[in-house]
matplotlib code that plots the C-alpha trace (Angstrom):
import matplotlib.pyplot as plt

x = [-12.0, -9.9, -5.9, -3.7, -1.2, 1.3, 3.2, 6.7, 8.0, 4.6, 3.9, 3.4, 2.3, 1.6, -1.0, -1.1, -4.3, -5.5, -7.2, -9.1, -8.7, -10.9, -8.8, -7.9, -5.8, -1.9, 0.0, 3.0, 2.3, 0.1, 1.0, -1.1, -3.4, -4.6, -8.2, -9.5, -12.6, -12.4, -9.5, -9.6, -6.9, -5.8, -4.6, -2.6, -1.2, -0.5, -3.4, -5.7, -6.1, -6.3, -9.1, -10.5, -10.0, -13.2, -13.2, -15.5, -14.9, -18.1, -18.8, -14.8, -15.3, -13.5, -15.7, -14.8, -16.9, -18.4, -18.3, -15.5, -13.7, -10.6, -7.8, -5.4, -2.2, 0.4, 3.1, 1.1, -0.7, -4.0, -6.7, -8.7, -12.2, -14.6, -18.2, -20.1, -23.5, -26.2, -28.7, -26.0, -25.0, -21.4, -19.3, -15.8, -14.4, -10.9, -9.6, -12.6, -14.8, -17.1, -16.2, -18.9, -20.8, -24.1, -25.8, -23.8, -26.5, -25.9, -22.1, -21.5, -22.4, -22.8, -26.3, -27.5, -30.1, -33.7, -35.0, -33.3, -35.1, -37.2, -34.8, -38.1, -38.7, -37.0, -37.4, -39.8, -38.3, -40.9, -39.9, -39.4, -37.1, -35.8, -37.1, -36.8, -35.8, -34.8, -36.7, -36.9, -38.7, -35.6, -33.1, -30.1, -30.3, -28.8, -26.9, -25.7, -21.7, -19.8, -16.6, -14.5, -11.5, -10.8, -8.0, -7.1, -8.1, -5.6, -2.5, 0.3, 2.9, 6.2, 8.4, 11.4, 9.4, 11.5, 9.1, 11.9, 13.7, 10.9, 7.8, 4.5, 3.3, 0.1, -2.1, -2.6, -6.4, -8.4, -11.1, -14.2, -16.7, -19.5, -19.2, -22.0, -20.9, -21.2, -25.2, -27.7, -31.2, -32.9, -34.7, -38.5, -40.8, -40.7, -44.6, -43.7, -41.7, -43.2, -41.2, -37.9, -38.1, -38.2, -36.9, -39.8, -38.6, -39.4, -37.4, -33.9, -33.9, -30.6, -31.1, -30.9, -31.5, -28.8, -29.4, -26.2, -23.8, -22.5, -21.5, -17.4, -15.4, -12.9, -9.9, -6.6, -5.5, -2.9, -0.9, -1.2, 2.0, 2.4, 4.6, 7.5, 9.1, 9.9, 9.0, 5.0, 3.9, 1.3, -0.5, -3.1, -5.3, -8.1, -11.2, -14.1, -18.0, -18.1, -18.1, -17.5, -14.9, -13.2, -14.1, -12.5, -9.2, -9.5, -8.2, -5.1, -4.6, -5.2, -2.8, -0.8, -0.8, -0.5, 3.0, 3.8, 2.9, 5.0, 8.5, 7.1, 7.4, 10.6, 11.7, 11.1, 11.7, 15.6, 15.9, 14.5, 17.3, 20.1, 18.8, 18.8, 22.2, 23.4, 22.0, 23.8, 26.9, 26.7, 25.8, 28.6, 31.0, 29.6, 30.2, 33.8, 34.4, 32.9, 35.1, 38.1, 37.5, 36.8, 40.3, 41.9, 40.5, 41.8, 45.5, 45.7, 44.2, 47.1]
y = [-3.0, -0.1, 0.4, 3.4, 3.9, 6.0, 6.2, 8.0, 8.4, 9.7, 6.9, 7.5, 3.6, 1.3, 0.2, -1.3, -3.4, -5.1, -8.3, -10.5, -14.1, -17.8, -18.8, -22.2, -20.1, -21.3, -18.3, -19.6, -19.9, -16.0, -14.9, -12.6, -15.7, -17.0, -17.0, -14.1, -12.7, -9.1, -6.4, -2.3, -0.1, 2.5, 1.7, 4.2, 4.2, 7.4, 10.7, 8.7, 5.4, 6.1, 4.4, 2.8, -0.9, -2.4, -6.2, -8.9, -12.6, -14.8, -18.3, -18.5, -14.9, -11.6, -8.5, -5.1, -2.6, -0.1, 3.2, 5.4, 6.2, 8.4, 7.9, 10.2, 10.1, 12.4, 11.6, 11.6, 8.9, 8.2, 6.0, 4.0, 2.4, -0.2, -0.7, -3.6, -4.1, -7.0, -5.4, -5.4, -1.7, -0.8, 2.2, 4.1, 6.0, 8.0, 9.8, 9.6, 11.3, 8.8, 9.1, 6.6, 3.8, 1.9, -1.3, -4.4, -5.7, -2.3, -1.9, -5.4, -8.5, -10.7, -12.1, -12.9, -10.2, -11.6, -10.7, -10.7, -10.5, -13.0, -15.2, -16.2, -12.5, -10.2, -6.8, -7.5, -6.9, -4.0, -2.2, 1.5, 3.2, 6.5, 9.2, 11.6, 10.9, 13.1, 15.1, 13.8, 17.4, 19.2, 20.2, 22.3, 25.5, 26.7, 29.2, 26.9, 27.3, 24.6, 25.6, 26.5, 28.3, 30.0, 31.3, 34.5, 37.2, 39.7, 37.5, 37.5, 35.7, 37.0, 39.1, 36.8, 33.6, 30.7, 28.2, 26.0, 26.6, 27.0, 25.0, 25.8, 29.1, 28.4, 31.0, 30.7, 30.3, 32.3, 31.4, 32.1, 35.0, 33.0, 30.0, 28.6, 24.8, 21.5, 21.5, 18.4, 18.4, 18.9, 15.9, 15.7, 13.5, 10.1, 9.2, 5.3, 5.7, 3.4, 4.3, 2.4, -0.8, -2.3, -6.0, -8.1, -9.8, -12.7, -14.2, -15.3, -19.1, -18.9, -16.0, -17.3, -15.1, -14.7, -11.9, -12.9, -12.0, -9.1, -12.5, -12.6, -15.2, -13.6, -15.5, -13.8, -10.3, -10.1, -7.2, -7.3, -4.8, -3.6, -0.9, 0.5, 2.9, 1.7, 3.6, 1.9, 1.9, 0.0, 0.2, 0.9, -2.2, -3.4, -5.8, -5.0, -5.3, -2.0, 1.3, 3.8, 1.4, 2.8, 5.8, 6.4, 5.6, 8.9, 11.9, 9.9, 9.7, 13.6, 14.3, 11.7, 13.9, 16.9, 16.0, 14.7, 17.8, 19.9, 17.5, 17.4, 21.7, 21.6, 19.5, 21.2, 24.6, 23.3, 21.8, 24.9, 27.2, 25.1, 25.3, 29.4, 29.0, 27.2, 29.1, 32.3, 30.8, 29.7, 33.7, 34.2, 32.3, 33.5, 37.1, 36.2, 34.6, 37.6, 40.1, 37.8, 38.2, 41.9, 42.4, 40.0, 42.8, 45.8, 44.1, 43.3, 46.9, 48.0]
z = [35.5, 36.2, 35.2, 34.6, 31.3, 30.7, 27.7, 28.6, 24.9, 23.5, 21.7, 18.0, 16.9, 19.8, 22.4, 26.0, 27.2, 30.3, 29.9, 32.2, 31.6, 32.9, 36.1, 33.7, 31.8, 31.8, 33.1, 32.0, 28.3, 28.5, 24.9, 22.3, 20.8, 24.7, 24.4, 26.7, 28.0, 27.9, 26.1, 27.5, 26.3, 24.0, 20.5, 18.8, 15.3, 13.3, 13.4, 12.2, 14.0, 17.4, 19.3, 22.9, 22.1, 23.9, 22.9, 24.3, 23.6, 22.8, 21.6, 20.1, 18.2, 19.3, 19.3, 18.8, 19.7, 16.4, 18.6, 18.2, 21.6, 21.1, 23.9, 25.5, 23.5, 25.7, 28.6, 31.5, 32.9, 32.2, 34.5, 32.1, 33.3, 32.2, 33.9, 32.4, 33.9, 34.5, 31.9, 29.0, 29.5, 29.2, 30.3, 29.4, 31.0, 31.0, 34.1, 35.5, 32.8, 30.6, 27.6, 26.0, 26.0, 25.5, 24.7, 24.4, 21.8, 19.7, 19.4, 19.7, 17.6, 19.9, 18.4, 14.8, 13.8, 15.0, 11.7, 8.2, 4.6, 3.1, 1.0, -1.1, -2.2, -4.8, -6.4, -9.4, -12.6, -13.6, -10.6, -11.3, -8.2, -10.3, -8.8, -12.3, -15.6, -18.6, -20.0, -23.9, -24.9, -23.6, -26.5, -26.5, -27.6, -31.0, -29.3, -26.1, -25.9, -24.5, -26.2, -22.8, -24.9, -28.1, -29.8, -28.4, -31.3, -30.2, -30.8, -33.5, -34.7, -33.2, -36.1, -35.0, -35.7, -37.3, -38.5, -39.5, -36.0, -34.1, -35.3, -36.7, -35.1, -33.0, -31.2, -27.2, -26.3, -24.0, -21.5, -24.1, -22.8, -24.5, -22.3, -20.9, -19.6, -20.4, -21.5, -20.3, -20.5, -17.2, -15.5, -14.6, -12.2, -13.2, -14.1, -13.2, -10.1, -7.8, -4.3, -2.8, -2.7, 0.5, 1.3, 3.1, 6.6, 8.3, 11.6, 11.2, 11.9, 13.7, 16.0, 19.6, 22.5, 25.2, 28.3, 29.7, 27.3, 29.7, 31.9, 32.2, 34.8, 36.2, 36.8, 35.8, 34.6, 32.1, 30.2, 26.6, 25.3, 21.6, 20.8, 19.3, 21.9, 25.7, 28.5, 29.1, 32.6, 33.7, 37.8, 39.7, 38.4, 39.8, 39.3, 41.2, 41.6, 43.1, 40.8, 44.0, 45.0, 41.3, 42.0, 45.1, 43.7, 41.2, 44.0, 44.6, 40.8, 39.9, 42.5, 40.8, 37.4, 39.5, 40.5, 37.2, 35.2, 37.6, 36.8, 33.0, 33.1, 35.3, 33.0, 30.0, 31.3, 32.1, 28.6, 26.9, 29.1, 28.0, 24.3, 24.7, 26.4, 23.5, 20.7, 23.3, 23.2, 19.1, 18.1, 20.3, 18.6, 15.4, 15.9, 17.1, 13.9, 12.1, 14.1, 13.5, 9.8, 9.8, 11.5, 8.9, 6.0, 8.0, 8.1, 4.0, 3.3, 5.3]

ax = plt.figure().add_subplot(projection="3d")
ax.plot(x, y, z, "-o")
ax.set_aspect("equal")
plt.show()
């Protein structure tokens, strides 16, 4: 599955996905909650949450994928692709470069773990996992510090002191020279430390293999739009079983962003001139005001 996106407004908080859709699907009544088969697309919210939205439907759940895939977020367009293959291997890539991808059964939960731990056992009771305990023989020394401040020695009461004006004089403190931290005793090898405690497994009753959950039916493709500024274009979409058949369709996009980073700098290269023109002509009024007023002196001197 292949598309290109381009977000004209560089969106701030929004997404735009493809989806593919059963060929049962009503067309008429698409809308967000239309049970799907597959979601690709960029997701974009604030610094932070800005992510590859990979989603597989499967046995009435949504999955999301757990890996991290960070999307373009600028003005030009960007070709988004999505390999899936028969031995439950998937692939992203944007504008051509992968960008990730992996095992279906790893970043997606589409099967109950084959083995989980043994509901019959539990940690015994006189298991010991600390790896050190304190050291009851350890004792503060009598001349340990932990006093952080004292009163500075140096100060004095100020001659002009009011203690019925200004309150009971009080000296300022000092960091203390003798300062040596907060004391603890040190810790040593625990004699009963048995190890971590690991949870004994035995095969999950509900796991149930599937090696076709890379399987999708292809009927429909639909847009799924969420954002806050207008301006989303969507094209170039296509569904195929053939990865070079994607590929070839990546010279005619570069050439495609070629032309749109040459308007993007004509643009901005004629907006930034008008701003210098007007911050010209603004200094320029500015010093005609300030001639205006120099003249206005000269005439009430004379």
């Amino acid at each position: 599955m292949q598309f290109r996106v381009k977000f004209e407004q560089d969106i701030d908080c929004g997404g735009g996905y493809i989806k593919i859709f059963k060929g049962d699907v009503d067309q008429k009544n698409l809308h967000g909650d239309t049970d799907y088969q597959l979601m690709v697309g960029p997701d974009i919210c604030g610094p932070s949450n800005r992510k590859v939205h990979v989603i597989f439907s499967y046995k009435g759940k949504n999955l999301l994928t757990k890996a991290t895939l960070a999307p373009k977020s600028d003005v030009l367009s960007h070709l988004y692709t999505f390999i899936v293959r028969p031995y439950n291997t998937y692939e992203v890539r944007v504008d051509g470069e992968k960008l990730g991808g992996g095992s279906l059964f790893e970043d997606f939960d589409f099967l109950e773990p084959k083995m989980i731990n043994d509901p019959a056992q539990h940690k015994p009771a006189d298991w010991v996992d600390e790896k050190e305990i304190v050291d009851a023989s350890d004792v503060k020394p009598a001349d340990w510090v932990e006093e952080a401040t004292i009163v500075d020695p140096d100060a004095k009461q100020p001659e002009d002191w009011d203690a019925e004006l200004d309150g009971e004089w009080e000296a300022p403190t000092i960091p203390n020279p003798a300062y040596k931290g907060a004391w603890a005793p040190k810790k040593i090898p625990n004699p009963a430390y048995k190890g971590e405690w690991v949870h004994p497994q035995v095969p999950n009753p509900n796991f149930v293999d599937d090696k076709e959950v890379y399987v999708r039916t292809v009927g429909a493709v639909g847009i799924d739009v969420w954002q806050v500024k207008s301006g989303m274009i969507f094209d170039s979409i296509l569904i195929t079983d053939s990865v070079s058949e994607a590929e070839a369709a990546l010279p005619a996009f570069k050439k495609l962003v070629e032309e749109e980073n040459a308007a993007k700098k004509a643009h901005d290269d004629a907006e930034a001139a008008k701003a210098a023109e007007a911050a010209k002509a603004a200094e320029a009024d500015d010093d005609d005001e300030d001639d205006e007023e120099e003249e206005g002196h000269k005439k009430d001197e004379l």
